[in-house]
C-alpha positions, 0 to 999 in steps of 0.5 A: 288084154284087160289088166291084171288082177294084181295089187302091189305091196308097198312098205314105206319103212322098208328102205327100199326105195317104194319104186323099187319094191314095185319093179321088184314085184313086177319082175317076180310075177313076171318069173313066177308065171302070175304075169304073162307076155300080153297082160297089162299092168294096172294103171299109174293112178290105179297102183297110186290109189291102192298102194297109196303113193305119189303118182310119179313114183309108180311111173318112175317103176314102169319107166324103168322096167320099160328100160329094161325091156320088161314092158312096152307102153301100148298106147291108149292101153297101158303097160304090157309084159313082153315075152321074156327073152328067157324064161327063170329057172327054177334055181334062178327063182330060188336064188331071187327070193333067197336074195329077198329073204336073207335080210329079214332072217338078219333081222329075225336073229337081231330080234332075238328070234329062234329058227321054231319061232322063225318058221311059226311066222313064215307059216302064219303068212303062207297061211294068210296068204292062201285065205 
């Protein structure tokens, strides 16, 4: 299977780890249903040249979520997505993102921002996002 049509977000000041961000993104995808059991991830340097980083911290992310079972290296191919062993519930997606969202509202407060202004920005990215 060609590889997916997925690009990976990267924010350098974050302070997560950029390795991470992208093991973070492949198993969200991955529970989401946008990445299935088959489908091939896009190659090192491509995910280097987009997301603009060192080479090596892309295969530190697929090394690593070659050990944890996520992917297995086809070679000649690249990186594919196993079958989950089991599929993310609803609540257990729920619960992922809550986990990721909860820092940046900390931050909204530190930042002074009410919850009509917390959810003015929330809105304009859904908005980006389906443009």
């Amino acid at each position: 299977m060609p590889p997916a049509d997925i690009h990976f977000e990267v924010n350098p000041s974050s302070g997560l780890p950029i390795y991470r961000q992208i093991v973070d993104q492949v198993l969200a995808l991955s529970a989401g249903g946008l990445l299935k059991a088959g489908d091939l991830l896009p190659s090192v340097r491509q995910v280097a040249r987009e997301a603009a980083v060192n080479p090596m911290t892309v295969s530190k992310a697929y090394s690593r979520l070659e050990a944890e079972g996520i992917v297995r290296r086809v070679r000649g191919q690249g990186m594919e997505i196993l079958p989950p062993s089991q599929n993310g519930t609803l609540e257990q997606r729920q619960r992922q993102f809550r986990e990721t969202i909860e820092p940046a509202l900390h931050r909204a407060r530190q930042l002074g921002l009410n919850q009509k202004q917390i959810r003015e920005v929330i809105s304009s990215l859904l908005q980006d996002k389906q443009s």
